[in-house]
C-alpha positions in Angstrom: 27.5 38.3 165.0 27.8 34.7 163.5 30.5 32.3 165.5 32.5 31.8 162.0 32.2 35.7 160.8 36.1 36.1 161.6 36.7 36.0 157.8 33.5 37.3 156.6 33.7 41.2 155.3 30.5 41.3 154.5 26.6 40.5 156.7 24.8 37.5 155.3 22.0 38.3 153.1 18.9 38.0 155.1 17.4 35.2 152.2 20.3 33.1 152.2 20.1 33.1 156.3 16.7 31.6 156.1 17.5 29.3 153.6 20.7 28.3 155.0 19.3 27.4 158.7 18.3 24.2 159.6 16.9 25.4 163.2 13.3 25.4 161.9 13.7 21.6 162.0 16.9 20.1 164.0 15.8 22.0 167.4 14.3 18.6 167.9 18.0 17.6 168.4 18.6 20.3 171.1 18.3 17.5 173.9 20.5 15.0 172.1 23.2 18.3 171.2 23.2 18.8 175.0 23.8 15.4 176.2 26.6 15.0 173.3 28.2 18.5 174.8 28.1 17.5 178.3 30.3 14.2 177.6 32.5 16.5 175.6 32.9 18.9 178.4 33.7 16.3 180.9 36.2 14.6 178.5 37.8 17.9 177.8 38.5 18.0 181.9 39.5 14.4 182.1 42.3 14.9 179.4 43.6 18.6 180.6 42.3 20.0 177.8 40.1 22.9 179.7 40.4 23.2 183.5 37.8 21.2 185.7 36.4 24.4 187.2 35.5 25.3 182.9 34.3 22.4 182.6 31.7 22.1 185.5 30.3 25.7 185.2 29.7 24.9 181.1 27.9 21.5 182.5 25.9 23.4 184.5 25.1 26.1 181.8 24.2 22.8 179.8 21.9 21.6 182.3 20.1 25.2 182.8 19.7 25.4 179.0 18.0 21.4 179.0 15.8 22.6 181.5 14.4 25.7 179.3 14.2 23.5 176.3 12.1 21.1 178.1 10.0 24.2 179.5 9.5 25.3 176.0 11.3 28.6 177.0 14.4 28.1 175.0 13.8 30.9 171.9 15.2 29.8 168.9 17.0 31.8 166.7 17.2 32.0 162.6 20.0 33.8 162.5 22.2 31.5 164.6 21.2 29.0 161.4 21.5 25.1 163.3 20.8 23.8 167.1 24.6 23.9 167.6 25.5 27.5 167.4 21.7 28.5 168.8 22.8 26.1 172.1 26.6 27.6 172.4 25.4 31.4 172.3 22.7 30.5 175.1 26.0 29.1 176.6 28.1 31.5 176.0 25.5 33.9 177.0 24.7 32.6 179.9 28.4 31.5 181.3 30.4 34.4 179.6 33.8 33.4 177.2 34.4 30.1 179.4 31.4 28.9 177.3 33.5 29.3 174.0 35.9 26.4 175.0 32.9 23.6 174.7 33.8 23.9 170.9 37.8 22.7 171.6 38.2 19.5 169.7 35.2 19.3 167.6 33.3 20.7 164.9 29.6 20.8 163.7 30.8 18.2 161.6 31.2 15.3 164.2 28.6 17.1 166.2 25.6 16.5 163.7 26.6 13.0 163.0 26.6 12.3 166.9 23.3 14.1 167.6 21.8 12.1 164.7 22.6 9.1 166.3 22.0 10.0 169.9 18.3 10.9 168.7 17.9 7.7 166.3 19.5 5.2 168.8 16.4 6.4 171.2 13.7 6.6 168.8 14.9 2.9 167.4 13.9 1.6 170.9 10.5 3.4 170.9 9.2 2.1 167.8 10.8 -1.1 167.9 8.4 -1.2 171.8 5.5 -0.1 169.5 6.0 -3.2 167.0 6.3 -5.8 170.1 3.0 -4.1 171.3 1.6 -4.6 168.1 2.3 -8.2 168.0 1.0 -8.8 171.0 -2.0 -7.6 170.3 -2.4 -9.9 166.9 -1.5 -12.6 168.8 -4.2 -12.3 171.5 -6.3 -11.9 168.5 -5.1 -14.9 166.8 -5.6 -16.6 170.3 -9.0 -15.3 171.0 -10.5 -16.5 167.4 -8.4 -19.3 166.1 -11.7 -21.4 165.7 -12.4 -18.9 162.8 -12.2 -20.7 159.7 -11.8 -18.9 155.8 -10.7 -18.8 152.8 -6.6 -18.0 152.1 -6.0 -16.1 148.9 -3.8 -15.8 145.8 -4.1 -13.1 143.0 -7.1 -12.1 145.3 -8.9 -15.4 144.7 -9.7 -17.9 146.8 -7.1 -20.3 146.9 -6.9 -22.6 150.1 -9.3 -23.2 153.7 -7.4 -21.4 156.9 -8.1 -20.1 160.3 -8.1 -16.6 160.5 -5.5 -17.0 163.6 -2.8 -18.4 160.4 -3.4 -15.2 158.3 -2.9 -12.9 161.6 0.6 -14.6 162.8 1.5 -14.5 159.1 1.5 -10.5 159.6 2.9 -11.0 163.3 5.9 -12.9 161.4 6.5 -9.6 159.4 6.7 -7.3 162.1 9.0 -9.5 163.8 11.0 -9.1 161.2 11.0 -6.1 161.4 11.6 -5.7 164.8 15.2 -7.8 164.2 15.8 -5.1 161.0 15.7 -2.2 163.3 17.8 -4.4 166.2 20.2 -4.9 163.6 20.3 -1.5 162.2 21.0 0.0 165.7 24.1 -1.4 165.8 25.8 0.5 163.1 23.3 3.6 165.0 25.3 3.1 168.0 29.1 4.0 166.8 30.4 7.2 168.2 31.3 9.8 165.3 32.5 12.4 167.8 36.4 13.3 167.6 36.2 13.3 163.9 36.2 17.2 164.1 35.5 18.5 160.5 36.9 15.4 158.8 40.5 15.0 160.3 40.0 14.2 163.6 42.3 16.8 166.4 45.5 17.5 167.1 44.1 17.7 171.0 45.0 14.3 173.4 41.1 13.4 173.5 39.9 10.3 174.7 36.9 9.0 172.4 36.5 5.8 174.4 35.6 7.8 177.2 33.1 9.9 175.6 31.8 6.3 173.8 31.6 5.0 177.7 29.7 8.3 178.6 26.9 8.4 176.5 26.6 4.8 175.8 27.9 3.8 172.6 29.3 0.2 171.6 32.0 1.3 170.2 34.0 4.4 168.2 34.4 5.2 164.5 37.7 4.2 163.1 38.0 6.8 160.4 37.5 10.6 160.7 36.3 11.5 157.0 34.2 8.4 156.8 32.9 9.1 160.7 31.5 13.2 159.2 30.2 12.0 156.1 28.4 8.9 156.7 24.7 8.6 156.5 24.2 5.0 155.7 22.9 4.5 159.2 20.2 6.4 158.5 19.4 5.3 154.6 19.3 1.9 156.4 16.8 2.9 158.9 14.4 4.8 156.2 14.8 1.6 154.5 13.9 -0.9 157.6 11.0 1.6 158.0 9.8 1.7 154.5 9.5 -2.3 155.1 8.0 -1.6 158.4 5.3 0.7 156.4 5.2 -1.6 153.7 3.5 -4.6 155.8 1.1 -1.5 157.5 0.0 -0.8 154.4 -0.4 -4.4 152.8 -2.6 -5.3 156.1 -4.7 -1.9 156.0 -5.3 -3.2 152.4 -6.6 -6.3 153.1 -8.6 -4.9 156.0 -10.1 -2.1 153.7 -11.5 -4.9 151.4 -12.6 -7.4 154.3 -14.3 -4.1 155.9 -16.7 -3.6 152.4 -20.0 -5.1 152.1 -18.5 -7.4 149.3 -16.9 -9.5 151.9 -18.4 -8.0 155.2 -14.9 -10.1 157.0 -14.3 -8.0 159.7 -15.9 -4.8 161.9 -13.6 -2.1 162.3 -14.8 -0.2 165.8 -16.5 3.2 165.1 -13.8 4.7 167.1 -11.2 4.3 163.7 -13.9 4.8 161.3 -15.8 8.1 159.5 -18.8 8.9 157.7 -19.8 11.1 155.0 -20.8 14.5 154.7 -23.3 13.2 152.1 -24.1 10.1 152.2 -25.8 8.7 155.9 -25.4 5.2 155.7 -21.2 5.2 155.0 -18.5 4.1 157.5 -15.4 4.7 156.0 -12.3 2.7 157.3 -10.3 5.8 157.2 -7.3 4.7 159.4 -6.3 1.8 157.5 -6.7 4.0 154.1 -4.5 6.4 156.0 -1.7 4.6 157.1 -1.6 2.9 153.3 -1.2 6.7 151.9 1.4 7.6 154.4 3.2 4.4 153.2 4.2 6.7 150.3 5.5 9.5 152.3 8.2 6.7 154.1 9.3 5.3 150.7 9.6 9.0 149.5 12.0 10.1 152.5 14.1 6.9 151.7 14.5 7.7 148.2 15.1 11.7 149.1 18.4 10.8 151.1 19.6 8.9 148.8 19.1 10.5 145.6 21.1 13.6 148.4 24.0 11.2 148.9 24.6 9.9 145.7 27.0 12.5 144.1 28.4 13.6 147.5 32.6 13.5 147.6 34.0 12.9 151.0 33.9 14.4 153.2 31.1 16.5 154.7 28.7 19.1 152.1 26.2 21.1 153.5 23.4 19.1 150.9 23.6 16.8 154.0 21.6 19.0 155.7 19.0 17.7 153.8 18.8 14.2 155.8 16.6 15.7 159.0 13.6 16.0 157.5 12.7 12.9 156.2 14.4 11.1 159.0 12.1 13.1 161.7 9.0 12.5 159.7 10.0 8.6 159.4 10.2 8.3 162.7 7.0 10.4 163.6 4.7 8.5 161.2 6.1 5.0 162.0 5.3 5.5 165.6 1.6 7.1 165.1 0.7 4.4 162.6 1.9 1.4 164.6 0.3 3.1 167.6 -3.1 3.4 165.9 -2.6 0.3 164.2 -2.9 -1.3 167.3 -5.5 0.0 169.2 -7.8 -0.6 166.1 -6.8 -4.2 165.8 -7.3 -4.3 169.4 -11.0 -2.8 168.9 -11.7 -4.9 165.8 -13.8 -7.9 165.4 -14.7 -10.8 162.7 -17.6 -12.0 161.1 -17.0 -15.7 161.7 -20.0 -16.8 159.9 -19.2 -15.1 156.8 -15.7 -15.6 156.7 -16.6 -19.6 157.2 -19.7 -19.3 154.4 -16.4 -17.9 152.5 -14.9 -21.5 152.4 -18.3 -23.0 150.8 -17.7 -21.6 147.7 -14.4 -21.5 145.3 -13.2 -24.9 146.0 -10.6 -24.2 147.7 -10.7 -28.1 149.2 -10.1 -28.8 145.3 -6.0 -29.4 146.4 -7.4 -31.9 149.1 -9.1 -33.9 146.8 -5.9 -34.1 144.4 -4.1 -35.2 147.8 -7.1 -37.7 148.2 -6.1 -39.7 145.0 -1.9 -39.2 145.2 -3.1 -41.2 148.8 -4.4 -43.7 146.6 -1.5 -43.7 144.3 -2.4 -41.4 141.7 0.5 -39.3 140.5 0.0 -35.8 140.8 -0.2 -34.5 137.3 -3.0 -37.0 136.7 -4.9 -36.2 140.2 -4.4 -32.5 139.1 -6.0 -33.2 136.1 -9.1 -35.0 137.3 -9.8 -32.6 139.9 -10.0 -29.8 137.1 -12.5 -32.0 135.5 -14.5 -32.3 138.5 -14.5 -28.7 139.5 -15.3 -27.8 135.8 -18.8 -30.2 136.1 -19.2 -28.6 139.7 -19.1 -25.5 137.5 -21.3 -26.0 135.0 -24.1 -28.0 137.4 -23.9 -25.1 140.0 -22.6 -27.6 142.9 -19.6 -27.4 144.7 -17.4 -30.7 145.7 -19.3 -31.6 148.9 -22.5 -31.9 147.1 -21.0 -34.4 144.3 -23.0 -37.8 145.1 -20.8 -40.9 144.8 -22.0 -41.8 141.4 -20.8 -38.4 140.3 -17.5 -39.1 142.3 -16.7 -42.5 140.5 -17.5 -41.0 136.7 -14.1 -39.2 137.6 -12.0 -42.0 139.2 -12.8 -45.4 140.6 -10.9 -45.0 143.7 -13.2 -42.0 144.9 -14.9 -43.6 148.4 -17.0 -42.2 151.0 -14.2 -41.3 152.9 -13.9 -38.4 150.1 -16.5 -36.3 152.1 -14.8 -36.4 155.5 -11.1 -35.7 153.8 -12.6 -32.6 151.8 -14.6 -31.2 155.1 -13.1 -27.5 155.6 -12.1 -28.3 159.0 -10.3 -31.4 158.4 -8.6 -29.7 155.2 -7.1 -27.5 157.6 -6.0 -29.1 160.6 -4.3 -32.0 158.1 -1.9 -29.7 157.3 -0.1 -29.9 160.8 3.6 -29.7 159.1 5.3 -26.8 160.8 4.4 -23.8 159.6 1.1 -24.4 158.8 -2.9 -24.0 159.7 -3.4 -26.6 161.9 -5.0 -25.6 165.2 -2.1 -27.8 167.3 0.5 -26.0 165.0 -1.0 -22.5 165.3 -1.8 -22.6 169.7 2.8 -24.2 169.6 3.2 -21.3 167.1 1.1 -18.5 169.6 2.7 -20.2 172.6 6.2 -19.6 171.3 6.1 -15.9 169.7 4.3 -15.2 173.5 7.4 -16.5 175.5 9.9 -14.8 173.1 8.0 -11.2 172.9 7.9 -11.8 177.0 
């Protein structure tokens, strides 16, 4: 018998049971459900609402139920449609009818919207531990081959010289970022929803602050219809995750080109690589192309919940029970793919010849030679313009800018001296653009040093 059939005449048709339960995905609430009811019963106690006797043996029933979940002997039931009902007939059974007045002063309303939060308040902190792991790991990387020089990029051509340790912290910056999204985002998590009942709160003398104080919440929703139908805690996670999935897959991008023979960059270990069935010689850098694809699946979830909550009128409907699904498999493929992430950048090295031989070619010194003349009071515009011409002969006479003689130098400008060759030297391009922020080794070991003290 269903624990709302008082004012049914009539069983529930066996399809609509199966497509009206939600158990075949929110059992992964049933610890967060348990912890919720345990603060509930206590409360219930503290404010005479059920004896203290009732309210110890339906703890204990709680407890006893926790343990088989966590056992993996807790049977879930269809029919029972949502972890809710599933854990109060496992109560009920368990500690006979006192098990029936857990449900005093609340309703699966507030219930969902606590459990929600109970389980994306914990699952916040475990990713946002996976991004601080992450970054540690491109820093050491940064660290351990910021004598690496090569080629920066725009529109996927080489633009200006770098060290490689610049284009790492340049993703560590994004996943810091990311890191302060989901810090930020946990504080609209971590508002207790509980006391709301359906959507107009109880008539019963609760005390929410205590059950806030119980499980750990900053503070306590101050409206009961907003409290049941809110999800924008969780859009705004989806979305700080899509971000979050969105540098993954921008890095895994880079690392999929850098990993072909075309630019033979970097080594990804053979531990995060495949082959092919067909052809011997292939190592396929399947992780990376991975995590891009599961980008998609992130964005989708994001877009899924809100195309559910865009037509909704207050308070709670039960297309809300559409925002589990998305939300679990978020969080599950944000944590596999920053996990992975990071044990392949930990396992992955750089071709620092290559990568250097990179710099020879494309001029990317070109801007340091325009800088070279503004120096010797050239404007800009004009340097600019002289520069072009030079790279265009360069161009046409198969040389790049070192190799100009100083007769070639002076057919473009008179004030060209030998101290052109030492200004325009990759390494010295680099390291003269110390400005904060930028490529310079001093700049980049303050930049490491400081991201190190503040992940510690």
């Amino acid at each position: 018998m269903k624990l709302w059939s008082g004012r049914f005449q009539e069983d529930t048709d066996k399809l609509v049971e199966e497509f009206n339960a939600s158990i075949g995905f929110d059992y992964k609430l049933a610890k967060y459900d348990i912890q919720g009811s345990m603060a509930h019963a206590k409360m219930l106690a503290k404010c005479d609402i059920i004896s203290k006797e009732d309210s110890e043996t339906i703890i204990d029933g709680l407890k006893e139920i926790l343990k088989e979940v966590e056992e993996g002997k807790f049977e879930f039931s269809v029919e029972l449609e949502d972890i809710h009902m599933n854990i109060e007939k496992r109560l009920t059974d368990k500690v006979g009818p006192v098990g029936g007045k857990l449900h005093t002063a609340r309703s699966r309303n507030d219930q969902v919207a606590l459990d929600i939060r109970l389980y994306l308040r914990e699952q916040i902190e475990e990713i946002k531990e996976l991004i601080k792991q992450l970054q540690s790991v491109l820093l050491e990387l940064a660290e351990d081959n910021i004598d690496i020089l090569m080629p920066s990029y725009t529109h996927l051509q080489r633009a200006q010289p770098i060290r490689l340790a610049h284009h790492l912290i340049a993703y560590q910056q994004k996943f810091k970022r990311d890191y302060d999204r989901l810090t930020d985002c946990y504080k609209r998590v971590n508002i207790l929803p509980l006391g709301s009942g359906a959507l107009a709160g109880t008539k019963f003398p609760i005390d929410r602050e205590f059950v806030a104080k119980e499980l750990g919440f900053d503070g306590v929703s101050q409206n009961s219809m907003d409290a049941v139908s809110d999800r924008d805690f969780a859009i705004e996670f989806l979305s700080a995750g899509a971000t979050l999935m969105m540098h993954l897959s921008r890095f895994s991008e880079e690392l999929i080109i850098w990993s072909s023979s075309e630019f033979d960059f970097v080594n990804i270990s053979d531990a995060f690589c495949t082959g092919s069935s067909i052809m011997p010689q292939k190592k396929n850098p399947d992780i990376p192309e991975l995590i891009r694809g599961k980008s998609g699946r992130v964005y989708g979830n994001l877009m899924q919940l809100l195309v559910t909550m865009k037509g909704l009128t207050l308070a709670y409907n039960k297309d809300m029970q559409e925002d589990k699904e998305g939300l679990f498999d978020t969080v599950d493929t944000l944590k596999v793919s920053l996990e992975i992430f990071a044990r392949m950048m930990a396992n992955t090295t750089f071709n620092a010849h290559k990568m250097k031989e990179s710099t020879e070619g494309g001029f990317v010194n070109a801007t340091d030679v325009a800088d070279y003349l503004v120096d010797k009071d050239i404007p800009f515009r004009e340097a600019h313009e002289v520069v072009g011409k030079a790279v265009f002969y360069c161009i046409q006479n198969g040389k790049n800018l070192l190799e100009l003689t100083m007769e070639e130098w002076k057919e473009f400008s008179s004030v060209f001296e030998e101290d052109i060759y030492h200004t325009i030297a990759i390494e010295t391009c680099v390291d003269a653009r110390d400005t904060i922020g930028g490529p310079a080794r001093k700049e980049i070991e303050r930049v490491i040093a400081q991201e190190k003290k503040e992940l510690s």
